[in-house]
C-alpha positions as CSV (number, residue, x, y, z in Angstrom):
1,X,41.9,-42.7,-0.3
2,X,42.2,-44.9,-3.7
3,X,42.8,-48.6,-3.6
4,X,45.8,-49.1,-3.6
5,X,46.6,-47.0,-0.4
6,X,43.9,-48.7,1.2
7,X,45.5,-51.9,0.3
8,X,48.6,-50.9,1.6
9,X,47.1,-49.5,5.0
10,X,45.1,-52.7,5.8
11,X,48.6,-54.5,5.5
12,X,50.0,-52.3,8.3
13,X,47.0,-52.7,10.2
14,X,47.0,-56.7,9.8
15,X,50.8,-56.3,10.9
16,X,50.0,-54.1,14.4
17,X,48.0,-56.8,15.7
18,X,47.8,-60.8,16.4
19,X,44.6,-60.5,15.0
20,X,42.2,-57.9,13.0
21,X,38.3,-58.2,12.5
22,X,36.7,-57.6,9.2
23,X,34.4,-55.3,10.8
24,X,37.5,-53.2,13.0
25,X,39.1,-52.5,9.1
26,X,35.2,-51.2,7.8
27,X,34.9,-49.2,10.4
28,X,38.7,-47.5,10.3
29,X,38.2,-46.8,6.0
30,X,34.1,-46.1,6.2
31,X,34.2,-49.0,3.8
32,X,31.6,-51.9,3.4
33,X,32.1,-56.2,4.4
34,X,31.9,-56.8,1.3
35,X,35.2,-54.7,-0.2
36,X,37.0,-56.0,3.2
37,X,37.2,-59.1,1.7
38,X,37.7,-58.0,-1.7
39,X,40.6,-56.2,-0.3
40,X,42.1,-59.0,1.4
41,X,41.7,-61.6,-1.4
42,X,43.5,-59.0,-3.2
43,X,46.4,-58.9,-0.6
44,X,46.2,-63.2,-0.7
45,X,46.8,-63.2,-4.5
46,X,49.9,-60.7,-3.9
47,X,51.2,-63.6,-1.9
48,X,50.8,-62.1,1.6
49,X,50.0,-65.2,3.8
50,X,47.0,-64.9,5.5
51,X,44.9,-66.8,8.0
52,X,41.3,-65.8,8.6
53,X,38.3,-67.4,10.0
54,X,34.7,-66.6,10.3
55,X,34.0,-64.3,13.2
56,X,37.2,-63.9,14.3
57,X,39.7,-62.3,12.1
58,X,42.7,-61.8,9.5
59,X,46.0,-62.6,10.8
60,X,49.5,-62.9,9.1
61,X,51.8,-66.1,9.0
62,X,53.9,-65.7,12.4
63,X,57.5,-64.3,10.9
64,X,56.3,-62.7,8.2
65,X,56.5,-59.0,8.2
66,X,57.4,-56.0,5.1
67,X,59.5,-53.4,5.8
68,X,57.5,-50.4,7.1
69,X,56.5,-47.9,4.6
70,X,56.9,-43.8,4.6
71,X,55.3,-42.0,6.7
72,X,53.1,-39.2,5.3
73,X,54.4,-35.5,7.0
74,X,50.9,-35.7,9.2
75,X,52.0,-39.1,10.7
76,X,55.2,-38.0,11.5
77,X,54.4,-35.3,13.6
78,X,51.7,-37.5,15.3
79,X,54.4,-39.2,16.5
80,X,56.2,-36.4,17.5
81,X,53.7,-34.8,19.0
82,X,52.7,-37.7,21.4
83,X,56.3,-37.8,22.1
84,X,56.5,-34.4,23.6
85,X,53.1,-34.7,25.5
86,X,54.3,-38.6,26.7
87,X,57.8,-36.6,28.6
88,X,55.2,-34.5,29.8
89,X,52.3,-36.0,31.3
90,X,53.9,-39.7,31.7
91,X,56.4,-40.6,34.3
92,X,59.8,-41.4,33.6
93,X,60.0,-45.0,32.7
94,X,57.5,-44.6,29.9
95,X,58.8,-41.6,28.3
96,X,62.0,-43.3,28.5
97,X,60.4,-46.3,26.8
98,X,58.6,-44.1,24.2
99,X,62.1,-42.1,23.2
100,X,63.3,-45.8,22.7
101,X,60.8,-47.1,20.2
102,X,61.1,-43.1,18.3
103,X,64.9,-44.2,18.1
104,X,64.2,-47.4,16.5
105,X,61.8,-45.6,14.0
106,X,63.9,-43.3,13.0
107,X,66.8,-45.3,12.5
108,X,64.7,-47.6,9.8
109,X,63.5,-44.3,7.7
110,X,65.1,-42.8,5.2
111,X,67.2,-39.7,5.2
112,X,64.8,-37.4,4.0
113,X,62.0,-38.8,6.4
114,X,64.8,-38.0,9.2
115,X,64.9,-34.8,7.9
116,X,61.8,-34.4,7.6
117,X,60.8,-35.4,11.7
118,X,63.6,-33.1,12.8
119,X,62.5,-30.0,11.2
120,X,58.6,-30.8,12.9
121,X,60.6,-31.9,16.2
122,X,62.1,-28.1,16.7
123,X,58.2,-26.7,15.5
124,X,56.7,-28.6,18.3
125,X,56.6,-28.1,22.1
126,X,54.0,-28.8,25.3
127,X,54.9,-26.0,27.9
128,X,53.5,-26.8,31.3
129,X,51.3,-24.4,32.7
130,X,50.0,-23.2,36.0
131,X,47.1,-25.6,35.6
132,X,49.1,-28.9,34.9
133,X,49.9,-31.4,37.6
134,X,53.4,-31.9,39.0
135,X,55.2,-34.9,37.6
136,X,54.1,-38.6,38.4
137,X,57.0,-40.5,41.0
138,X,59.8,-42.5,39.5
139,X,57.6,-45.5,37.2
140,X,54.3,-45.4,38.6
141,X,52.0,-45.8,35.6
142,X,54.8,-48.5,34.0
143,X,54.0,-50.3,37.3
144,X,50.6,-50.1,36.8
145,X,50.3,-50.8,33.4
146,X,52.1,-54.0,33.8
147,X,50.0,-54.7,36.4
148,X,47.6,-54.5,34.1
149,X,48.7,-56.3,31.2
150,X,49.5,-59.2,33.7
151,X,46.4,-59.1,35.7
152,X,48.3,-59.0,39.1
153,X,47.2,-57.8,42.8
154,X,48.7,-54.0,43.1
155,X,49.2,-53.5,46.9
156,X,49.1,-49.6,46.7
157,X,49.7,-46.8,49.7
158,X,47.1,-44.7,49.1
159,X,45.9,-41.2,50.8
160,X,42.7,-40.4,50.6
161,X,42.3,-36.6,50.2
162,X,38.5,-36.3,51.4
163,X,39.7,-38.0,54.7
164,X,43.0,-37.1,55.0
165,X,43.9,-40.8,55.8
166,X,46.6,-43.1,54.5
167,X,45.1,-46.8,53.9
168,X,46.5,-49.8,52.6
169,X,44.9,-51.4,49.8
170,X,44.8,-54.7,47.4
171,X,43.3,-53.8,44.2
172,X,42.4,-55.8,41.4
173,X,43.3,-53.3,38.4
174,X,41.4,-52.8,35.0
175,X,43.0,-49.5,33.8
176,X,44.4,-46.4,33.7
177,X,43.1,-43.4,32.0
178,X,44.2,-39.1,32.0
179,X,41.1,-36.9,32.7
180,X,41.1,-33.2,33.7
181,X,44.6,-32.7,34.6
182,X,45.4,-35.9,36.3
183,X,46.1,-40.3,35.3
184,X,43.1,-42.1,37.1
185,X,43.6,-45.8,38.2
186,X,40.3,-47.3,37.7
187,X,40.3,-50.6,39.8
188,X,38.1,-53.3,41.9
189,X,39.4,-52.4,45.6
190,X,39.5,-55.8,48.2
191,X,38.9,-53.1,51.2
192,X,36.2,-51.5,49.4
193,X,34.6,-54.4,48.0
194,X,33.9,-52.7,45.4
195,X,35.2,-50.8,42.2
196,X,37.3,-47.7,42.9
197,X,38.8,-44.5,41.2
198,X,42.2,-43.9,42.8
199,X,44.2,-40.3,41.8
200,X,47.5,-42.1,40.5
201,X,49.6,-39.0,42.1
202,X,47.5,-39.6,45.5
203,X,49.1,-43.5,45.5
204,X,52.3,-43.2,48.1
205,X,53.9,-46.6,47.1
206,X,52.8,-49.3,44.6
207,X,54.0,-52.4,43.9
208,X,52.9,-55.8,42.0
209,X,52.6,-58.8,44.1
210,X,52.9,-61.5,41.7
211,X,49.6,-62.8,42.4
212,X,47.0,-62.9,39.8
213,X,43.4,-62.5,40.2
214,X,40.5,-64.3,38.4
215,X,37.4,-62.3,38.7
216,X,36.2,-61.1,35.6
217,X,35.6,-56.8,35.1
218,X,34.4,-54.9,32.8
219,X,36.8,-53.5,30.6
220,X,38.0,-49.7,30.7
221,X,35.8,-48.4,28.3
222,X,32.7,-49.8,29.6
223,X,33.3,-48.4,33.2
224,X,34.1,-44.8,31.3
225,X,30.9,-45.2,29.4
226,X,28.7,-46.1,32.9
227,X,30.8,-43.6,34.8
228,X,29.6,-40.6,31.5
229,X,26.0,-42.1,32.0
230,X,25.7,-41.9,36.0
231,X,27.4,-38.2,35.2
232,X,24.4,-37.3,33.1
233,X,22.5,-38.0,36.5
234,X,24.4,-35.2,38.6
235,X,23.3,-31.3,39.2
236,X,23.9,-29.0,36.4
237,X,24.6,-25.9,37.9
238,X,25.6,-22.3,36.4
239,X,26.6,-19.2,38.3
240,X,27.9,-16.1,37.6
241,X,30.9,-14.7,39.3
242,X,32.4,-11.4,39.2
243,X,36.1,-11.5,37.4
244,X,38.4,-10.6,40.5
245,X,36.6,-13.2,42.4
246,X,36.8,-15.8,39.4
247,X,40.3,-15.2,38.6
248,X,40.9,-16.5,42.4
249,X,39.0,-20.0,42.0
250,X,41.4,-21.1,39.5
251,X,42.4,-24.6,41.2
252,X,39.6,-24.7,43.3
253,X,37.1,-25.1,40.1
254,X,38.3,-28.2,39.4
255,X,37.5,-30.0,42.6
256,X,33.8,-29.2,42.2
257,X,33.0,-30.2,38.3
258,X,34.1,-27.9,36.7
259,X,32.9,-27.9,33.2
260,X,33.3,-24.8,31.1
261,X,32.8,-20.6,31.1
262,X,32.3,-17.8,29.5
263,X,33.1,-14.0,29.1
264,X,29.6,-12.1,30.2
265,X,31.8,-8.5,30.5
266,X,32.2,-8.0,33.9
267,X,31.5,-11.3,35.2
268,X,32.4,-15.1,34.5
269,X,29.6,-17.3,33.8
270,X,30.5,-21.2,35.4
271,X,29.5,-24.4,34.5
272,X,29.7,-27.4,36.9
273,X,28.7,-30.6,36.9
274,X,28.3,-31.9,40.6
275,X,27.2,-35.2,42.4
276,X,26.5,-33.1,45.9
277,X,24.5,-29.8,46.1
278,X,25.2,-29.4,50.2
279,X,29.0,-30.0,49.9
280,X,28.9,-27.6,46.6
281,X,26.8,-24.7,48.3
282,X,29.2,-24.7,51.0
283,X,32.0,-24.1,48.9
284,X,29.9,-21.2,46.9
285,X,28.9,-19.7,50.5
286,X,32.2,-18.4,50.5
287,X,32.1,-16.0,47.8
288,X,28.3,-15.9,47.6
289,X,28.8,-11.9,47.8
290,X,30.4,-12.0,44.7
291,X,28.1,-14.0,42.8
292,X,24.4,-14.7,41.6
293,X,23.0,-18.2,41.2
294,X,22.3,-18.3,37.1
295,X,20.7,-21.7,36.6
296,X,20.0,-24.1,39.6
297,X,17.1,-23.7,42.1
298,X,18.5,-26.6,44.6
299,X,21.3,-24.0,45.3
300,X,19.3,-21.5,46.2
301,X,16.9,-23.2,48.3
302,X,20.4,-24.7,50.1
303,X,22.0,-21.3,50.9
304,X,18.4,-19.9,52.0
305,X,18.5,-22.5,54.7
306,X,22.0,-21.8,55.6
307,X,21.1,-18.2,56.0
308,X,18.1,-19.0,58.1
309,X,19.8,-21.2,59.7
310,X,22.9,-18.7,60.2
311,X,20.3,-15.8,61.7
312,X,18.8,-18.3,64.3
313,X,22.3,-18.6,65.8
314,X,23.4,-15.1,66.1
315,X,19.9,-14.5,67.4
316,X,20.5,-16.9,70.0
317,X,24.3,-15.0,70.8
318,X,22.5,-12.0,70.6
């Protein structure tokens, strides 16, 4: 990217934000301190009004803004392409918030940029498939993200699918994030006492009670980052499964870490990732016929003991 481009692109940054580190724009352009500044006494002499202070950031003169610029053809079907996935894998009230802001863009660019995002938006399309979740009820993530934004008490209806139970909850809520086929609310649970990873499509009813909380959380990120790092802790385990039998565990796969496969000719070789061996060996006992263990000697030593443990009782029948 020359100069001037990058010039241009650290005013739209400065523009998307109250405020915008030194060090956030050097990381985004790969570029040093050093031609930050440079850059922005640049934008200063161009008459740009700019406030900025040591360690915390650049920020532009409330009221001021520049009409936005043209979007290159790969931005413009970034946006399109988030809006298809956001009608698909959002619930109603932010896709319909989404379509909004895409009409407002439009409407500022200029006829051949229109043009231009109406050939991409007939070239693009997310299909569901067999493996993506049904849709989320009515404004369920808006809810929650507001929630959020306000730091208010969600009282959520929640059913918990290991016990079968419907509880009650108060939940003190940091964020929401999509993993494996489903949106995760990641919050600090009053029942509980502790912090909690509720399935958003598992939460009967949700509401915001007006009532902010004070305790202080780690941020989203940071609880992804522990949550990877206690994941690096779990089993590893790889079998291999003959096809007819694999094509059958489809959704079952994904409720015991699934990670990845491959193609070994007339079996499927499986990944997983999983926090409990007994509950996992159980589920493997099922089809155990139709597979070998590749790669995890706590299995075995699990399903020996169920077999010995299997032969004692029809010994004892017998």
């Amino acid at each position: 990217m020359n100069r001037i481009d990058r010039i241009s692109a650290i005013l739209i940054q400065l523009q998307s934000r109250r405020v915008v580190k030194a060090v956030d724009i050097a990381s985004r352009f790969n570029i040093s301190l050093r031609t930050v500044y440079r850059d922005i006494k640049t934008l200063e002499e161009a008459g740009v009004p700019l406030m900025g202070e040591a360690g915390v950031g650049y920020a532009l003169v409330d009221g001021y803004r520049l009409p936005p610029v043209m979007f290159t053809p790969e931005e413009a079907a970034a946006f399109v392409t988030a809006e298809k996935f956001m009608e698909k894998l959002t619930d109603a009230s932010i896709g319909d918030h989404y379509r909004s802001a895409m009409y407002k863009i439009r409407a500022i660019l200029k006829s051949a940029d229109k043009d231009m995002l109406e050939d991409i938006d007939q070239n693009i399309e997310v299909v569901k498939g067999r493996s993506q979740r049904a849709s989320l009820k009515s404004d369920i993530l808006q809810t929650l993200i507001n929630c959020i934004a306000k730091k208010e008490l969600a009282a959520i209806t929640y059913f918990a699918h290991h016990s079968q139970q419907v509880t009650q909850r108060t939940v003190e809520p940091i964020g929401v994030f999509y993993m494996e086929g489903y949106w995760h609310l990641i919050g600090f649970c009053h029942m509980r006492n502790d912090y909690r990873d509720f399935r958003v499509d598992r939460i009967r009813s949700l509401a915001c009670t007006g009532k902010t909380f004070v305790n202080r959380h780690p941020t989203l990120k940071e609880y992804i980052a522990q949550m990877v790092r206690e994941r690096n802790e779990v089993n590893a385990v790889v079998i291999r499964v003959e096809k007819d039998t694999a094509k059958r565990l489809i959704e079952q796969k994904y409720y015991w870490g699934f990670v990845s496969e491959q193609d070994k000719g007339d079996y499927v070789e499986m990944t997983f990732l999983t926090e409990c061996i007994d509950y996992f060996s159980r589920w493997y006992f099922m089809f155990a016929d139709k597979a070998e263990i590749v790669d995890c000697p706590e299995l075995a030593e699990k399903l020996r003991n169920y077999v010995e443990a299997l032969n004692c009782k029809v010994g004892t029948l017998a």
